[in-house]
Backbone as CSV, one residue per row, in Angstrom:
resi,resn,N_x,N_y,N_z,CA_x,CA_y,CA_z,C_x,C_y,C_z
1,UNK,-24.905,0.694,12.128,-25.537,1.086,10.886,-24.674,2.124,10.168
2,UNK,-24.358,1.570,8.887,-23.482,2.747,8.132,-24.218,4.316,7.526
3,UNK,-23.752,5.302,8.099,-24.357,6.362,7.305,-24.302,6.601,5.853
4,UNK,-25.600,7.077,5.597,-26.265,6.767,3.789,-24.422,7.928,3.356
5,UNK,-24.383,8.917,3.722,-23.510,9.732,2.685,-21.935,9.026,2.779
6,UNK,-21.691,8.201,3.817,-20.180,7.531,4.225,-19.820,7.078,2.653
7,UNK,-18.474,7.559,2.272,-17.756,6.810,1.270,-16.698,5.982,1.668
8,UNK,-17.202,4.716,0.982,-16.797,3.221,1.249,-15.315,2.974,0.289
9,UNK,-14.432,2.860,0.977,-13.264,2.276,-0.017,-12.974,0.609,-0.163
10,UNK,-12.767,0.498,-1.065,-12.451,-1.616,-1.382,-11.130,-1.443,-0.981
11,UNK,-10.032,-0.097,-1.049,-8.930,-0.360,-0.933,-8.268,0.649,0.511
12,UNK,-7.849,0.718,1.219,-7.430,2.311,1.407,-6.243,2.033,1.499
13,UNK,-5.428,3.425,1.736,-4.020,3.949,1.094,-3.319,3.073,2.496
14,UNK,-2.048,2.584,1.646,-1.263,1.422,2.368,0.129,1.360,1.710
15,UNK,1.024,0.881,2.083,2.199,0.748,1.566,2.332,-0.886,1.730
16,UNK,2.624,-1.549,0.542,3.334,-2.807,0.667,4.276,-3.502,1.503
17,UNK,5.320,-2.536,2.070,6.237,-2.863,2.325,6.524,-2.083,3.688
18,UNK,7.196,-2.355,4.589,7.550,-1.605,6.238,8.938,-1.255,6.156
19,UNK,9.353,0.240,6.083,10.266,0.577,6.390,10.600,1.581,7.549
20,UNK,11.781,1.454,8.157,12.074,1.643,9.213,11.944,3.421,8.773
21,UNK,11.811,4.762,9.900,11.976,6.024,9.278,13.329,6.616,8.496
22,UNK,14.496,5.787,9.522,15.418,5.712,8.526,15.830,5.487,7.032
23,UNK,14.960,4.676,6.579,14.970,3.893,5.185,15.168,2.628,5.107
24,UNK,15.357,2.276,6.422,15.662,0.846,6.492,14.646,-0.243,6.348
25,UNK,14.782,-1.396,5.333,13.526,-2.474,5.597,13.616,-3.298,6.602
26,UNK,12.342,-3.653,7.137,11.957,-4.089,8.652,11.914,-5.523,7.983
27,UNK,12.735,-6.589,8.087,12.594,-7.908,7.380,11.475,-8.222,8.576
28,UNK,11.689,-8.698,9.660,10.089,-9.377,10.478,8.639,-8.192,10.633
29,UNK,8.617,-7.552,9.642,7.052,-6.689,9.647,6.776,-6.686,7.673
30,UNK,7.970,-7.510,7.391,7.517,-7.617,5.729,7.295,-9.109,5.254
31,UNK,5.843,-9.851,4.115,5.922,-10.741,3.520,6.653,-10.809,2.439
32,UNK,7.069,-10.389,1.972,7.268,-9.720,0.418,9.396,-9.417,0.713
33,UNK,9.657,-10.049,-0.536,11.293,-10.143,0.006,12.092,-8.636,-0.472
34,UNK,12.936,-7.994,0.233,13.156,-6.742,-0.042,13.500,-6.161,-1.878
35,UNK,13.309,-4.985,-2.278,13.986,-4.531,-3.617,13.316,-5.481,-4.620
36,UNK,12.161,-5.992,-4.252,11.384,-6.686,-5.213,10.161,-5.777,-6.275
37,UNK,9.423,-5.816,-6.837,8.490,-4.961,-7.197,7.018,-5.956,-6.882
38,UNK,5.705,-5.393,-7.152,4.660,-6.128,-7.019,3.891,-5.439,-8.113
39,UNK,3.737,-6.424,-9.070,3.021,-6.558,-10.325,1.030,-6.778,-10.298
40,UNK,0.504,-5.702,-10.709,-1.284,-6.017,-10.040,-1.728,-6.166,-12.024
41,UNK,-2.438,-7.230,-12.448,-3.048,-7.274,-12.961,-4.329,-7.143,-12.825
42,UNK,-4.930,-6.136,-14.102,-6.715,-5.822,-13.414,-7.976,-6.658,-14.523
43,UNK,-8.469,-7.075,-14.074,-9.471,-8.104,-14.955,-11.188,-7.585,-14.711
44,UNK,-11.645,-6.678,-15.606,-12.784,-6.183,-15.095,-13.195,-4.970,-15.921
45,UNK,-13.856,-4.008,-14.374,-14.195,-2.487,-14.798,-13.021,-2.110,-14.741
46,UNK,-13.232,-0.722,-15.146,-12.272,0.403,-14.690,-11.942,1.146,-12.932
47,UNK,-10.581,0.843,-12.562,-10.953,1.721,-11.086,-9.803,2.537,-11.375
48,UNK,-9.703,3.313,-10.831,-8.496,4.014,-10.625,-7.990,3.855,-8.814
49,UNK,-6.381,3.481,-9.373,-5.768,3.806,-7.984,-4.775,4.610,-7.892
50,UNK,-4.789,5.262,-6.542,-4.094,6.666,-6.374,-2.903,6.346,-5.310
51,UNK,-2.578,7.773,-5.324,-1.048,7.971,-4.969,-1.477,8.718,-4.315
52,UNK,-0.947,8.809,-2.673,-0.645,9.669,-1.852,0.880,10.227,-1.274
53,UNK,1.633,11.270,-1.049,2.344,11.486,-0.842,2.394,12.103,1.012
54,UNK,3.173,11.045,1.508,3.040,11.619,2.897,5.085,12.522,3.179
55,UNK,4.635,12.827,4.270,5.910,13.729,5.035,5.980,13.161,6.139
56,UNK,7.720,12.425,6.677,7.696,12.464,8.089,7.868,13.716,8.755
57,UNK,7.107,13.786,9.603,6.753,15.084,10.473,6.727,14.809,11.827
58,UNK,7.629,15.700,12.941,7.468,15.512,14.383,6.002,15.602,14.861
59,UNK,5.553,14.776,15.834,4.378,14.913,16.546,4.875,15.936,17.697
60,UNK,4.057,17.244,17.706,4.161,17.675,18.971,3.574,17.526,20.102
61,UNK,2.585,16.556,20.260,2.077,15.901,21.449,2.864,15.143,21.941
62,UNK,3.245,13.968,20.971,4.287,12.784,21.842,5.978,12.785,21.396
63,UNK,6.092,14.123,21.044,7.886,14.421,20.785,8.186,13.132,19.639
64,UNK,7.401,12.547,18.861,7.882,11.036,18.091,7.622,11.724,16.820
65,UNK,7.834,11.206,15.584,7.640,11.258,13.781,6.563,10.420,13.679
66,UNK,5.950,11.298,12.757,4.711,10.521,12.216,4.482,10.369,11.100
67,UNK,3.588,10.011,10.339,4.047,10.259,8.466,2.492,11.294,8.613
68,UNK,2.413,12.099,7.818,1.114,13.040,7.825,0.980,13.248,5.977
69,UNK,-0.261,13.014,5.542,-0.250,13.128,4.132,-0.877,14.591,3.645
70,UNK,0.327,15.022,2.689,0.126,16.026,2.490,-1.014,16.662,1.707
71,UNK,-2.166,17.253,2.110,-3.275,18.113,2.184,-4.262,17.070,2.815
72,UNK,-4.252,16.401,3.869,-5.124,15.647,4.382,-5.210,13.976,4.582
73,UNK,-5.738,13.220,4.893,-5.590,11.858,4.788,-6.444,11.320,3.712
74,UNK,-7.481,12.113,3.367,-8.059,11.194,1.809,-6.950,12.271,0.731
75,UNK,-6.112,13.002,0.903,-5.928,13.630,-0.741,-4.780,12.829,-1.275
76,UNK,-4.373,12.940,-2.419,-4.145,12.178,-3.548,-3.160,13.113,-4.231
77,UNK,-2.494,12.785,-4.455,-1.311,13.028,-5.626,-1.290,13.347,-7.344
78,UNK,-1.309,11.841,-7.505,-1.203,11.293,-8.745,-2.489,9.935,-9.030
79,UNK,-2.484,9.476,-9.562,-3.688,8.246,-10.184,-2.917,7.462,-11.491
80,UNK,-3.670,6.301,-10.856,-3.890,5.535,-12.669,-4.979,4.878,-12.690
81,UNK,-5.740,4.734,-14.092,-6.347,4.289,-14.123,-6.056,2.610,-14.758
82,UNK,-7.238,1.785,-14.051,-6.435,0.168,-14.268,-7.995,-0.105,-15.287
83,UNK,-7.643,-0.572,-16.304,-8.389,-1.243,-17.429,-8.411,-2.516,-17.123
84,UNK,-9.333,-3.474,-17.904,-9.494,-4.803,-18.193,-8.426,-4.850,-18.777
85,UNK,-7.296,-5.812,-18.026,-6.280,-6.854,-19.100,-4.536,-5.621,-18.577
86,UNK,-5.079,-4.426,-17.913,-3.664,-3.451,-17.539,-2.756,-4.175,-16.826
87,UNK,-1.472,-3.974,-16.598,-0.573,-4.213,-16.136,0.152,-3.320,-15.526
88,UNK,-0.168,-2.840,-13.807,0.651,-1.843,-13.182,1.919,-2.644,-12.754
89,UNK,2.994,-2.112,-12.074,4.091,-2.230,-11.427,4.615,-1.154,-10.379
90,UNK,4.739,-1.728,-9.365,4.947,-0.637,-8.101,6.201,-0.999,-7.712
91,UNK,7.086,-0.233,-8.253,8.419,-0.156,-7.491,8.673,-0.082,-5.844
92,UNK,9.326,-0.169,-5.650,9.605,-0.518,-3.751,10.687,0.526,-3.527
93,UNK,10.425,1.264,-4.724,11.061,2.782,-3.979,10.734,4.331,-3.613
94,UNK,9.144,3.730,-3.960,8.329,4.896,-3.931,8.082,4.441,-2.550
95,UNK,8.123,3.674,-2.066,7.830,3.541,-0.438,8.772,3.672,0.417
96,UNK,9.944,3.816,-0.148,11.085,4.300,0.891,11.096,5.168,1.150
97,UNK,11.438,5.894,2.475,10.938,7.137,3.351,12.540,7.839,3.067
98,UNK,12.555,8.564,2.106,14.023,9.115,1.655,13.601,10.696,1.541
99,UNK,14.180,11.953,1.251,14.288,12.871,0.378,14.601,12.732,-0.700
100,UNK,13.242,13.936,-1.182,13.205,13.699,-2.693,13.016,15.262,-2.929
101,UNK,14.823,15.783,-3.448,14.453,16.797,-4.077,13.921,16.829,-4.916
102,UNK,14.380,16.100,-5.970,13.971,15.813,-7.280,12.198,16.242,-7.117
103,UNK,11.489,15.395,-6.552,10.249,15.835,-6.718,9.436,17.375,-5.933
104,UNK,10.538,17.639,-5.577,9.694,18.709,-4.340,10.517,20.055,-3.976
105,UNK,10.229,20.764,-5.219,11.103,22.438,-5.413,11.317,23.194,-3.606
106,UNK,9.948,22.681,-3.314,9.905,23.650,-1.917,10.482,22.650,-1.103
107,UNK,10.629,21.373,-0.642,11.877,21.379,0.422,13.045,21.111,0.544
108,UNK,12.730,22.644,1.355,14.414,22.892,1.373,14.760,22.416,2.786
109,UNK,13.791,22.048,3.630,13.732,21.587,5.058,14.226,20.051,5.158
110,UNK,14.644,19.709,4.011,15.161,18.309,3.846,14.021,17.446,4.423
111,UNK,12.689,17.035,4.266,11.821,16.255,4.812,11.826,14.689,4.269
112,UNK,11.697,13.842,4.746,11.584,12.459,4.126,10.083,12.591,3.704
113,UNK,9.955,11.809,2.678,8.554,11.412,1.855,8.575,10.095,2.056
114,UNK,7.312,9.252,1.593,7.028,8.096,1.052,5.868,8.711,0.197
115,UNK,5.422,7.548,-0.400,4.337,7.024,-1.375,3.271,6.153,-0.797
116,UNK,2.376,6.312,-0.865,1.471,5.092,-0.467,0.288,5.086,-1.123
117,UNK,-0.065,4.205,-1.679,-0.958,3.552,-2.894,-2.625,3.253,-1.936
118,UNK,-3.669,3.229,-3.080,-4.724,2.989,-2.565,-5.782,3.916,-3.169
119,UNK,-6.863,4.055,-2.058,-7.885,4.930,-2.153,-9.023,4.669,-3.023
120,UNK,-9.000,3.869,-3.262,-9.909,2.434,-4.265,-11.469,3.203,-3.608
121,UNK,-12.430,3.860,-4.413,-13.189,3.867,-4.074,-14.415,2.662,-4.149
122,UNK,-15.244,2.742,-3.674,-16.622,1.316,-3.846,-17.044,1.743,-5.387
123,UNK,-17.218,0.675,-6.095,-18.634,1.150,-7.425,-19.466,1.901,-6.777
124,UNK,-20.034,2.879,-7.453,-21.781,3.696,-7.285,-22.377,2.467,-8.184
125,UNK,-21.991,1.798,-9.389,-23.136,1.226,-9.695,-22.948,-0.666,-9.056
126,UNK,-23.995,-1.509,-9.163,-23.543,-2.655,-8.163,-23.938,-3.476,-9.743
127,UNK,-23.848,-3.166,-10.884,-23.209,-4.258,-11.845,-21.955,-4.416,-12.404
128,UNK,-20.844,-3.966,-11.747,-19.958,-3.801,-11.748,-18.560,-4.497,-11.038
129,UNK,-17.860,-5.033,-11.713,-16.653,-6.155,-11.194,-14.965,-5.757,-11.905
130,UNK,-14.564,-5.932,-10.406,-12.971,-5.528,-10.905,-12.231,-6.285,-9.883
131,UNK,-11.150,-7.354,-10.597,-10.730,-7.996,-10.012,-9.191,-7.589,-10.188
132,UNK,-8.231,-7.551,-9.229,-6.949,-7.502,-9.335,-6.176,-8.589,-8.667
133,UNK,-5.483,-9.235,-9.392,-4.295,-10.473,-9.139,-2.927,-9.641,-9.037
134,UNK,-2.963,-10.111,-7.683,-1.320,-9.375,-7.718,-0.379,-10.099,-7.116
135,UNK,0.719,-10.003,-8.338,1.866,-10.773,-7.986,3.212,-10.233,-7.093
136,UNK,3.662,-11.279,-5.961,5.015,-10.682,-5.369,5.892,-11.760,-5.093
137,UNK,7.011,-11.463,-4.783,7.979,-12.317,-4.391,7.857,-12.641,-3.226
138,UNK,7.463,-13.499,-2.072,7.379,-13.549,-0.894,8.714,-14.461,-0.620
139,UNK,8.864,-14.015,0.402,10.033,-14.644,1.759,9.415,-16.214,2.487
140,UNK,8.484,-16.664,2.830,7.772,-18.038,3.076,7.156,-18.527,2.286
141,UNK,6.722,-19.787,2.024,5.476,-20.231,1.361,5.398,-21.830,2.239
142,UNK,4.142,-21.426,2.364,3.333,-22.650,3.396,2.435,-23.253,2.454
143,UNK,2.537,-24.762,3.028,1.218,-25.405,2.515,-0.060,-25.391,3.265
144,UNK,-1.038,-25.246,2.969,-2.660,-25.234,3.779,-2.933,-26.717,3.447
145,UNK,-4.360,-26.674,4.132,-4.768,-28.156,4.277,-6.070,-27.904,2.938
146,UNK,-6.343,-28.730,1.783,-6.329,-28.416,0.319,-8.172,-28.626,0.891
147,UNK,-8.575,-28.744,1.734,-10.147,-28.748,2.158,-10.504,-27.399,2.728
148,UNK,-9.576,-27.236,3.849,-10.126,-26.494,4.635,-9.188,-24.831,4.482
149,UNK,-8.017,-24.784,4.016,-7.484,-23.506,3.463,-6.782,-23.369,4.848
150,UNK,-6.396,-23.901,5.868,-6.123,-23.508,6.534,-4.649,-24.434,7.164
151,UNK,-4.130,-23.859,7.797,-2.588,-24.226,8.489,-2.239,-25.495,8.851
152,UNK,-1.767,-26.141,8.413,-1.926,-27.392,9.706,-1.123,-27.507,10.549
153,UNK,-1.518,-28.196,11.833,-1.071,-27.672,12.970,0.131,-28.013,13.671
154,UNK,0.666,-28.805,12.843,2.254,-28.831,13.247,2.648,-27.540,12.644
155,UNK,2.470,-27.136,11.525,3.204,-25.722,11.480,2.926,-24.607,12.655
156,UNK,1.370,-24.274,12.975,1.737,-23.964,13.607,2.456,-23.891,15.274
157,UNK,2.546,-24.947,15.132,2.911,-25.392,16.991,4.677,-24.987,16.389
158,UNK,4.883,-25.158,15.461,6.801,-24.604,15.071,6.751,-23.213,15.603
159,UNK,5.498,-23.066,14.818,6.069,-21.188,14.726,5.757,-20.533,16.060
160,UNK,5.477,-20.976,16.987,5.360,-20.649,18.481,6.526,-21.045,19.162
């Protein structure tokens, strides 16, 4: 049973794309073909989606890097708001785990950043519809079976 005060997200904060901490892209943990962008058209209400800014940071429990977002895991950065008929574009370099003086007077500790998008809260009201189509370049494209939406099974017996 969900608690009455729990806030429900449609989206939460995610990055498109898998890069290694180095900066490197992970081609077998990505759909989406590298240095591409992903285009979200919004058809609806109004939502706003946000920007989080994380830091790789050592874990001192397990000696490993972790990404930790800076002032917490719900806080937020920056925003946009997406209208009926808007047209965002998310570059694939706000998700690369680089230093960024440019954005960040105080480190001087040389820290890697990323970006990661999301935080889509639920409507409060339930007459309310927001649809986003979003376009990317993907690396595969499979055919499904045009009834049932699903794989057919010589593909997958390949991909094993």
């Amino acid at each position: 049973m969900r608690k009455k005060n729990h806030k429900r997200k449609l989206l939460e904060f995610h990055t498109d794309n898998v890069y290694s901490t180095n900066g490197l892209f992970v081609n077998n943990k990505n759909s989406q073909k590298e240095k591409t962008v992903t285009a979200i058209l919004t058809l609806g209400n109004e939502r706003v989606l946000k920007f989080q800014k994380q830091l790789l940071v050592d874990n001192d429990e397990t000696g490993k890097q972790i990404w930790e977002g800076c002032g917490g895991e719900d806080s937020f950065c920056s925003y946009f708001r997406l209208s009926n008929g808007s047209l965002f574009v998310l570059h694939p370099n706000d998700e690369i785990p680089k230093i960024r003086k440019e954005l960040d007077s105080e480190n001087m500790d040389c820290t890697k950043s990323r970006f990661r998008h999301g935080g889509i809260d639920a409507f409060k009201a339930r007459n309310k519809l927001s649809v986003a189509l979003v376009f990317r370049n993907v690396t595969t494209v499979l055919t499904l079976h045009r009834e049932t939406g699903k794989l057919p099974i010589s593909l997958l017996c390949d991909s094993a």
